[in-house]
N, C-alpha and C positions, 0 to 999 in steps of 0.2 A: 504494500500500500504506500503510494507515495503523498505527498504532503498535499496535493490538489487532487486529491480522492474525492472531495466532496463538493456539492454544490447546493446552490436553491433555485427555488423556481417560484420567482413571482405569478402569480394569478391575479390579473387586473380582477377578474369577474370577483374571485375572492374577497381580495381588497376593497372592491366597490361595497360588494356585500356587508365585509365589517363597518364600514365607514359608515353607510345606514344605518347599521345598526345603533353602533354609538351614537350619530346624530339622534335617531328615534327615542331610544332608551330614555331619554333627558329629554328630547326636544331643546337640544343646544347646539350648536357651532361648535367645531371640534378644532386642537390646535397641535397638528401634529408634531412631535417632537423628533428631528431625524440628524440631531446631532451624530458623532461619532462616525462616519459615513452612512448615517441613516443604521445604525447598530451594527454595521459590515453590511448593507446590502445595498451599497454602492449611491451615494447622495443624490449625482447627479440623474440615474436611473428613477430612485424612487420619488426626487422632487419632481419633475416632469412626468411620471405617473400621476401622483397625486393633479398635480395644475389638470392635467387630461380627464379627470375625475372632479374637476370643479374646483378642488380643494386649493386657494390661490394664496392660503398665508399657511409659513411655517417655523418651528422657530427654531435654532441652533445653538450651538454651545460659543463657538466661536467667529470672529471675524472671518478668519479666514475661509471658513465653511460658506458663509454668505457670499462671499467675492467670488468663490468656485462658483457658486450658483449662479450668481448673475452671469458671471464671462457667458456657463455653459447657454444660457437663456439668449444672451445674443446672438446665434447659430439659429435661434427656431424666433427670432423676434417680439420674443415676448415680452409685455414690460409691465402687464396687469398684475401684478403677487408682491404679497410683502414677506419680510424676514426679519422677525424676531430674534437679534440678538444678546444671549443671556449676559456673557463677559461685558467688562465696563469697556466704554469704545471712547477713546480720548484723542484721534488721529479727527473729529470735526471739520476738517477737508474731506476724508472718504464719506464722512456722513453727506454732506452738502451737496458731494458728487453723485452720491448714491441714493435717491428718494424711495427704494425700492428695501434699504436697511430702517428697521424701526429698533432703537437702542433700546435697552434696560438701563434705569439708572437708578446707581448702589450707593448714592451718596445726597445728602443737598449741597456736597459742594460738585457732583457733577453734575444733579441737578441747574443750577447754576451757571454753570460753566457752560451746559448745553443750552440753557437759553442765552449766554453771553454770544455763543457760537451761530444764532438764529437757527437754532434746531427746534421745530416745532413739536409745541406739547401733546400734537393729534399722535407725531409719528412715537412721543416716549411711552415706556411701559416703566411704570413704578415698582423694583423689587421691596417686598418690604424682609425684613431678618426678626425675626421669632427668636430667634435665640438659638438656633443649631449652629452659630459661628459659621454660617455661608455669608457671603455679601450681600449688600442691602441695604437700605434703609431701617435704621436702631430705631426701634420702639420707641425713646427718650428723644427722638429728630421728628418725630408725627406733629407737634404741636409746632413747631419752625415752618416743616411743611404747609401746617394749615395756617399760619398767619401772613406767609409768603399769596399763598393760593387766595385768602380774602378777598384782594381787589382786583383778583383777575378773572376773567371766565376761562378757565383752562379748562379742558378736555385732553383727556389721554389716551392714549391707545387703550391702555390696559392697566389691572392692579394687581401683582399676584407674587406669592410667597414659596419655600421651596419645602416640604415639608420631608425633610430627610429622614428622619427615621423616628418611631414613635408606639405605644402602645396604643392600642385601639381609645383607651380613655383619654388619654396625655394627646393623639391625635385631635380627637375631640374639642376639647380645651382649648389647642392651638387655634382649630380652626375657628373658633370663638372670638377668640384672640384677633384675629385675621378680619372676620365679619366687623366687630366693633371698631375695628382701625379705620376699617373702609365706609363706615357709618361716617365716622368724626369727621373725615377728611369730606363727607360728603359727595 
């Protein structure tokens, strides 16, 4: 047996089929996660799946994952999708260049920094930090955030947290925790 003995085989029909399903399940918009080269089965294969299946935003771990994505999108002209990315993005020339990257931001000082940079609050998504020491946004920075946010009408892409590992009760909790954050800030 040598080391490429193995393979997979995407099944759009499959794929489609989960994707309904999830969407159903909830009755929600789904945000696929395909960091890592899409978990090994190849980024640029399953993001242009996914786009071919409707599915036109998706989020990553990295920059550099996004900038694959776009190059590859240039070849088939696409320019309708966005991409989520989770890492802090401090290069605001590739943001500027790139309308197609929508940042996370881990900080209110890069909060800040990206509205210094004319980075639009549609295109940020706000990490908030619970307390598993990932990046984010510190529970003790919410109250900065909202007297910042008072006089402006901001809209954001998005608001969301990373809940890395947890007892089913302690999950719980968090995601309490989570809800009331996103109350306060309104």
């Amino acid at each position: 047996m040598t080391n490429n003995s193995f393979y997979a085989i995407i099944d759009k029909e499959a794929l489609k089929h989960n994707i309904n399903y999830l969407k159903n399940f909830k009755n929600k918009n789904i945000l696929p996660v395909i960091k890592a080269n899409a978990y090994g089965h190849d980024i640029l294969l399953i993001s242009k799946l996914l786009y071919d299946l409707d599915i036109k935003t998706w989020a990553v771990a990295r920059l550099s994952e996004a900038l694959d994505i776009i190059e590859n999108f240039k070849k088939f002209k696409i320019s309708d999708y966005k991409i989520l990315v989770f890492e802090s993005i401090e290069n605001y020339k590739i943001l500027n260049e790139n309308p197609n990257i929508f940042p996370s931001i881990n900080s209110i000082k890069e909060f800040k920094a990206a509205l210094a940079n004319n980075i639009e609050t549609e295109r940020m998504s706000l990490k908030i930090d619970l307390g598993f020491g990932r990046n984010g946004i510190l529970e003790n920075e919410i109250e900065s955030l909202k007297k910042l946010a008072k006089f402006n009408d901001w809209k954001f892409f998005g608001i969301f947290s990373h809940l890395f590992s947890a007892t089913y009760d302690d999950g719980l909790v968090v995601i309490q925790k989570f809800t009331d954050i996103v109350n306060k800030l309104g």
